[in-house]
C-alpha positions in Angstrom: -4.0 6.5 -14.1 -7.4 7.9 -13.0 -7.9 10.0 -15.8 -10.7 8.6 -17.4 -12.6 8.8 -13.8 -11.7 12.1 -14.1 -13.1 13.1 -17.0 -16.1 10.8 -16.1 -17.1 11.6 -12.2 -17.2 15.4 -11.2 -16.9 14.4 -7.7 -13.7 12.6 -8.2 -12.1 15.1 -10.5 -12.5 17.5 -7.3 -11.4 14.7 -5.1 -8.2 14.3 -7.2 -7.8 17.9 -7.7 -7.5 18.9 -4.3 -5.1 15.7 -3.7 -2.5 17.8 -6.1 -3.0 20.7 -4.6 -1.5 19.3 -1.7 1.2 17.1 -3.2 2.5 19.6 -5.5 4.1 21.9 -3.8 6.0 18.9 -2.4 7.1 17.5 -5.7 9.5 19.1 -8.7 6.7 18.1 -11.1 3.0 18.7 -11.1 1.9 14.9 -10.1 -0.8 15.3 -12.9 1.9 16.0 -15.5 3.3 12.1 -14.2 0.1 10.4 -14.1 -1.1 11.0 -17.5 2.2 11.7 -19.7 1.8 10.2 -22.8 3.7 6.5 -22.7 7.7 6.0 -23.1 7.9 10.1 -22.5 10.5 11.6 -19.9 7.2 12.3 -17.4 5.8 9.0 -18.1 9.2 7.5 -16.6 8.6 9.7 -13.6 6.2 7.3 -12.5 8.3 4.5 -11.8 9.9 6.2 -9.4 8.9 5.8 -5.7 9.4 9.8 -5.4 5.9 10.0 -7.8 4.8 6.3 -7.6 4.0 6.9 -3.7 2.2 10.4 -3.8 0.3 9.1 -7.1 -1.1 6.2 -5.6 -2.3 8.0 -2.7 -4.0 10.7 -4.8 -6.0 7.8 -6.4 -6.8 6.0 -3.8 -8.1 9.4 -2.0 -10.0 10.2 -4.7 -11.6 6.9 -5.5 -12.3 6.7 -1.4 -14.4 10.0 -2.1 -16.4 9.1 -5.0 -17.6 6.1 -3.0 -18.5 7.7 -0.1 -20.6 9.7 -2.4 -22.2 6.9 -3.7 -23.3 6.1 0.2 -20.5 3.4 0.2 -18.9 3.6 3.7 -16.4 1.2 5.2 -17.0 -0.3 8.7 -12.7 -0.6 9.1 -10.0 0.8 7.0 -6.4 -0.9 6.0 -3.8 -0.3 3.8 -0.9 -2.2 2.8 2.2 -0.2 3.6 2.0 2.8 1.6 -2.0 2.3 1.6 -2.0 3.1 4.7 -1.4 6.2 4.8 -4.2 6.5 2.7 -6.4 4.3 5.3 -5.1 6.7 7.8 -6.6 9.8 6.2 -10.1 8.3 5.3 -10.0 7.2 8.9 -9.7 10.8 9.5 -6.5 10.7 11.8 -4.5 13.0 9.2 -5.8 15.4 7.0 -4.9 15.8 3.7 -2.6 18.4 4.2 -0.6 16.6 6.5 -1.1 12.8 4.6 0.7 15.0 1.6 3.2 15.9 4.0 3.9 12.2 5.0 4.2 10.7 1.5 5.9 12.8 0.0 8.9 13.1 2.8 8.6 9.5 2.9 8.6 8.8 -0.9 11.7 11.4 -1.3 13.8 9.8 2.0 13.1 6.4 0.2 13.8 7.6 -3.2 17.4 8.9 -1.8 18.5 5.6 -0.6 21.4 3.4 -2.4 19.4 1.0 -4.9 21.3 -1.7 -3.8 18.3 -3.8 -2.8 15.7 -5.9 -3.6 12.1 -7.7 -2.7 11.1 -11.1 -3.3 8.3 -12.9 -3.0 8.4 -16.5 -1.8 5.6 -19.3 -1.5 6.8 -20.3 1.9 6.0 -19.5 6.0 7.8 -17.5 7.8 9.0 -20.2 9.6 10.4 -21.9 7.1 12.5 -18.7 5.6 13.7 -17.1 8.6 16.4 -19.3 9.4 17.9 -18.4 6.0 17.8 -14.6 6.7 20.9 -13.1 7.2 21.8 -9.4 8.9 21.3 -7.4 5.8 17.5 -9.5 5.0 14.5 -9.7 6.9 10.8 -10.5 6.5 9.4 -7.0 4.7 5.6 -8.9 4.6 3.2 -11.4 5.4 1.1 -11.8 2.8 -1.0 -14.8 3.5 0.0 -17.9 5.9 2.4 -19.7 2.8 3.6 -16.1 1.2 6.2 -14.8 2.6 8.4 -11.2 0.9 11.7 -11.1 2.1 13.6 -7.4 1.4 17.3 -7.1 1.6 20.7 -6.8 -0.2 20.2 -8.2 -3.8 22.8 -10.3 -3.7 22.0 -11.9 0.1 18.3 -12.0 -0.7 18.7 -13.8 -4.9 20.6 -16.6 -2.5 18.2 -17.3 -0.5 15.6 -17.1 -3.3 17.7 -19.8 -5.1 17.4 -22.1 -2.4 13.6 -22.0 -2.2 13.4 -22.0 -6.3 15.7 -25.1 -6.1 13.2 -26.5 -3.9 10.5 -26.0 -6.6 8.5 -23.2 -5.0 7.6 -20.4 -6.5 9.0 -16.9 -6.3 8.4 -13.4 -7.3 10.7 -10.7 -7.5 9.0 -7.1 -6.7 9.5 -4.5 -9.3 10.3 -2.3 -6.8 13.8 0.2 -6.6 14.5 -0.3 -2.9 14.5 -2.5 -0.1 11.1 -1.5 1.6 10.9 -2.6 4.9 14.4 -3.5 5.5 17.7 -2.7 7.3 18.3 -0.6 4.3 15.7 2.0 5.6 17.0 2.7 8.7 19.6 5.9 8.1 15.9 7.7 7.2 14.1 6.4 10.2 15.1 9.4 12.1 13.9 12.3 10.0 10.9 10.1 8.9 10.0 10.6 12.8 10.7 14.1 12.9 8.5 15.1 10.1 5.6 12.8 11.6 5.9 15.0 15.4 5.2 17.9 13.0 1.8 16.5 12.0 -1.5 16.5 14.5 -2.7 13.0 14.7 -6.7 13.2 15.2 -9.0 10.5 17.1 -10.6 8.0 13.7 -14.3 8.1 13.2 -13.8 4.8 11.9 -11.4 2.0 12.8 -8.0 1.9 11.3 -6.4 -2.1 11.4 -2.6 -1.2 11.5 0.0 -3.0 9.2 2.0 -3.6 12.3 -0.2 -5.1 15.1 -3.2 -6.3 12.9 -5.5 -4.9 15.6 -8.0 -2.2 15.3 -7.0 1.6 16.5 -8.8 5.1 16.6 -5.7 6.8 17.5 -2.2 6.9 16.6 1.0 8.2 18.2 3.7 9.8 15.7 5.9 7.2 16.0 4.3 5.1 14.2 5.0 5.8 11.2 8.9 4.8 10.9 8.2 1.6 12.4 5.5 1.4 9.9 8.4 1.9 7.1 10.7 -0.6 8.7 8.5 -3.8 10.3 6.7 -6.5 8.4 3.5 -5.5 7.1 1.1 -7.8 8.8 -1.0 -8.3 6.0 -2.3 -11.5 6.1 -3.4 -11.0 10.1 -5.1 -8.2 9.3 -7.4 -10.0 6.9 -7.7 -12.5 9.5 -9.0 -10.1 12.2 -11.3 -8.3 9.8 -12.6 -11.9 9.0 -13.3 -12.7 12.9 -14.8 -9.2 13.6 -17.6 -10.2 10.4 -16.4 -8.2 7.2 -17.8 -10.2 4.7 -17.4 -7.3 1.7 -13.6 -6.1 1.3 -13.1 -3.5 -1.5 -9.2 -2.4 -2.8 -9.2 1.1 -3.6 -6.1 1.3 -6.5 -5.3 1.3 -9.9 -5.1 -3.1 -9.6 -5.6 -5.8 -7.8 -3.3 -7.4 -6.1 -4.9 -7.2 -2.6 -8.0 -9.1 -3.7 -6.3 -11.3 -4.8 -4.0 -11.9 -1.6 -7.5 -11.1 0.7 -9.3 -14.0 -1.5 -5.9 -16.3 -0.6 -6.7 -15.3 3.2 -10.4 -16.2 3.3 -11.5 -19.6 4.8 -13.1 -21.6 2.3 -16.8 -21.1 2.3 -19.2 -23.9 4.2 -22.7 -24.9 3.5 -23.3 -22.6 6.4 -21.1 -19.6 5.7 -21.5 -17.9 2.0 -18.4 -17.0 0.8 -16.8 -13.2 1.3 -17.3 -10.6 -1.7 -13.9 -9.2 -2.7 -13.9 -6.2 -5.0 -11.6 -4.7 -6.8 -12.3 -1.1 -8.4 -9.7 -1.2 -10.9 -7.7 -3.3 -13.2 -4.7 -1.9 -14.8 -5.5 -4.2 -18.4 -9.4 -2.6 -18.2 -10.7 0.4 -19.1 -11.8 2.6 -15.7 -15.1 3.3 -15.6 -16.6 0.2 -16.8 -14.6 -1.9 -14.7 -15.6 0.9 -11.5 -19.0 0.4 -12.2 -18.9 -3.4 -12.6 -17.7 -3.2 -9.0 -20.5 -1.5 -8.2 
């Protein structure tokens, strides 16, 4: 991941570079060691883990934010989808990268130390229509669009109610994910999440950051945001919404896929004679070779 941009783009290989040199000392292993071990290797492995998957995908997204910014591609907001935005947060300028790798990685290790006793699903139905099916140990972990809905939970409490909704002939998605993100399950870490994040300075955004929580555009963040960050819905399909009343009409995921264009495309009104349809963009595609499929985007 992000290696072939490396050894293509000086600007991101410095990008990425200093994005290690701040994760590292965090992490047992040199990230770069995890990225680009060879495949089925005890490294390669690594990855899979949300103590490296987290820090990993914020090093590429950082890096890839760089190398378009260098290309005089600047955004007019900034948003992330849970982890993401964390990354959104640092573009935005509220955290530097020092204290973004400080964030991720204490989150990505708290998370990693929980009981794997849980589990994500994705289900094609409102929120309405699944919450009075949620029991104590599930809730709603995210909104993607208006009809998909990811519920997070104990496995067991959250296949039933995935059974129900499968019996019912709608389709569902189970996350490859090792926790319950966004969850009951998260809340023994809440505490120390919050403690690290009063360590951090929190800096005024030179560009607008739409929060996975509210949906709504900010400058400024207080430290306590970030543990209900980890443990509320993320908002996603709102925050497309907003950006699509406030006049985006280009969106561009930053990542090694695409899953967000994907969901952003689900969220856009279909076009009129009278309004041309939004761009989406992805920059990468985990079945494409890098650099092509970067500069196809472009």
């Amino acid at each position: 991941m992000g290696h072939n941009l490396y050894t293509t783009f000086p600007t991101f290989a410095n990008a990425l570079d200093q994005a290690f040199q701040a994760l590292n000392p965090h992490l047992e292993h040199p990230l770069q060691h995890i990225m680009w071990a060879k495949p089925h290797t005890p490294h390669a492995q690594l990855l899979n883990q949300t103590l490296y998957t987290q820090p990993a995908l914020f090093a590429l997204q950082t890096a890839l934010h760089h190398l378009l910014t260098s290309w005089n591609i600047h955004p007019h907001y900034l948003a992330g989808h849970s982890l993401g935005e964390i990354t959104a947060a640092h573009t935005a300028g509220i955290l530097t990268l020092n204290d973004a790798a400080t964030l991720i990685t204490t989150r990505a290790r708290l998370m990693h130390n929980l009981p794997t006793n849980g589990t994500m699903t994705a289900i094609h139905a409102t929120p309405q229509e699944i919450t009075p099916h949620l029991t104590p140990n599930v809730t709603i972990a995210a909104i993607n669009t208006p009809n998909t809905t990811v519920i997070s939970g104990t496995t067991h409490d959250v296949n039933t109610i995935t059974h129900h909704f499968t019996q019912q002939g709608r389709k569902t998605h189970t996350l490859t994910v090792s926790h319950a993100f966004h969850s009951p399950h998260l809340n023994p870490i809440l505490n120390t999440l919050n403690h690290t994040a009063h360590t951090l300075t929190h800096h005024t955004a030179h560009t607008p950051l739409i929060t996975n929580t509210t949906a709504t555009p900010t400058t400024t963040l207080h430290p306590t945001h970030w543990a209900t960050h980890a443990r509320q819905p993320v908002h996603f399909a709102n925050t497309i919404n907003y950006l699509h009343n406030a006049g985006v009409t280009t969106y561009i995921e930053i990542g090694p896929d695409n899953p967000l264009t994907t969901l952003t495309t689900h969220n856009l009104p279909t076009p009129t004679t009278n309004t041309p349809p939004p761009t989406t963009i992805n920059t990468l595609h985990k079945n494409q070779p890098e650099t092509p499929t970067l500069l196809h985007a472009l």
